[in-house]
C-alpha angles and dihedrals in degrees: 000000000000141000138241139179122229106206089182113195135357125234109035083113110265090097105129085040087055093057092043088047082050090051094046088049088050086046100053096037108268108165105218138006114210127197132192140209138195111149105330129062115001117240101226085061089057103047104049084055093050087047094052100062100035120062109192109032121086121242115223134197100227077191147338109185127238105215085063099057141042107239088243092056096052084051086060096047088048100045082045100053093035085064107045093049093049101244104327109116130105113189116226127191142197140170091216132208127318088248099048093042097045104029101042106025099031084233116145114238101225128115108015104165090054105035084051090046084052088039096061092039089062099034087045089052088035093060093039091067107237124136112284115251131146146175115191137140082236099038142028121185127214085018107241121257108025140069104292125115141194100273129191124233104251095203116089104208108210098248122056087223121038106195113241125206127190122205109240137184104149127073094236086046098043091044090052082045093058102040093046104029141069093218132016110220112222138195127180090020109170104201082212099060100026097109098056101033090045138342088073094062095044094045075048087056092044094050090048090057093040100252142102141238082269101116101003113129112226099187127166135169120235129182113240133200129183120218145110129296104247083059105048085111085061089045091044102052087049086077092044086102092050094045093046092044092061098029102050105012109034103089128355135299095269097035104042102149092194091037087060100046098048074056090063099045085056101261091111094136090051102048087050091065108029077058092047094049095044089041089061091046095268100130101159089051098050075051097056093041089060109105123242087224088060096056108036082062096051097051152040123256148156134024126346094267103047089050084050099058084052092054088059090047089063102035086052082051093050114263107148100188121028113203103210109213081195107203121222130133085224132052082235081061099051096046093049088051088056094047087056088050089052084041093054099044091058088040089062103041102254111114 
């Protein structure tokens, strides 16, 4: 199993300490640095600045949204960016959430699992440098009737096949993930509940396309925070925020992706009300409703050794590459916390 390092979003005003936490994980061997993006800074920004002053780690779109691009004109990021950084980019995806979509792009939400299927065909065909035509209920090109034609991508990336990730909670998604990605991107992965919420769908995916789990890049983020046992509760409630954030604020009350995923898991009484109370505006207490199990599952903490033993869990579940979010108030704190991850995975075997 790998690692990998989830520098979130840019612009909450760690910047410069992002960019030193991606240089320590290319340093110590990380294997790939994401970044995200939702209304804020844009991830391709961000990447080409993190490739720039890091020369072995891969730079990875986590994500960038669909409803804010044309496919051609993610090809053309990828194919950019693959190029710059020699080699090193891995192309996620995501269709993002209804209020994003429709409040900030002006895309309507409907749809997802088609227009995404539509959306690879065209980036994948894009990037492999034919000549740009296609026929979908979501998308024409070049649109009938006028003076487009099919054109060919002029940049050459440096790799014939970019590898491509979706970001999947869903079974339908996670099945169509399987079955049209390299990589599936995860967030709030229990290893305790990952066949069921998840491997199956995707293995689903895999069988419908012919192929097996054998490349296929399960990869989620998890937070970590290095302590010591006796005081994994008071690690843990430092991510109650966080928890209560995806599980009760992030979608509506009826299309809520991580609500419905902590149901899943069996916490279908708690997600109910850490989902009512941040609905009405009582965030702290959504956070105090979220359970300690949940979060202890969904995240690293502890000493070396205890994170290690949870490394094993999910490598014995079938993640193939872990993203470390490491916690810390001080850029000292988060590059300790990625040395411990380095120091776990070779603790338990994995690396």
């Amino acid at each position: 199993m790998q690692l990998g390092i989830n520098l979130g979003y840019w612009g909450a005003g760690m910047d410069a300490d992002n960019l030193e936490v991606a240089k320590e994980a290319d340093r110590l061997g990380y294997a790939v640095c994401w970044a995200a993006e939702a209304y804020g800074s844009d991830a391709a920004t961000v990447l080409s600045w993190v490739a720039a002053h890091t020369e072995r780690i891969d730079v990875g779109s986590a994500i960038f949204q669909i409803p804010a691009r044309q496919p051609a004109m993610t090809a053309m990021t990828a194919a950019t960016l693959d190029s710059l950084s020699g080699g090193r980019f891995r192309l996620g995806l995501g269709v993002s959430g209804p209020q994003v979509s429709e409040g900030w792009y002006g895309v309507k939400f409907d749809k997802p699992l088609a227009r995404t299927r539509e959306y690879v065909e065209i980036v994948r065909k894009a990037m492999s440098r034919e000549r740009l035509s296609y026929e979908g209920a979501h998308w024409t090109l070049p649109l009938p009737g006028g003076p487009g034609k099919p054109i060919k991508l002029t940049v050459h990336p440096t790799r014939e096949h970019i590898p491509l990730y979706i970001a999947a909670i869903g079974p339908k998604n996670l099945e169509q993930t399987g079955e049209i990605a390299d990589g599936a991107l995860l967030i709030f992965p229990s290893a305790e509940h990952l066949e069921e919420t998840t491997i199956k769908y995707l293995r689903a995916g895999r069988e419908k396309a012919g192929k097996t789990m054998e490349g296929f890049d399960v990869h989620p983020t998890l937070p970590l925070a290095v302590g010591e046992d006796k005081d994994v509760t008071a690690l843990a409630d430092a991510f109650r925020p966080y928890t209560a954030l995806y599980v009760g604020g992030m979608g509506s009350a009826k299309q809520n992706f991580y609500n419905q995923l902590a149901q899943r898991m069996g916490f279908e009484a708690a997600a109910a009300e850490v989902q009512e109370k941040y609905l009405a505006g009582d965030k702290q207490g959504a956070a105090a409703a979220v359970p300690h199990e949940l979060i202890d599952q969904t995240t690293l903490l502890g000493s070396v050794d205890r994170i290690a033993d949870r490394m094993k869990e999910y490598a014995a579940a079938g993640v193939t590459t872990l993203s470390l979010n490491p916690a810390g108030f001080t850029l000292e704190e988060r590059i300790a916390s990625l040395r411990a991850g380095t120091e776990a995975l070779e603790r338990a075997g994995l690396a």
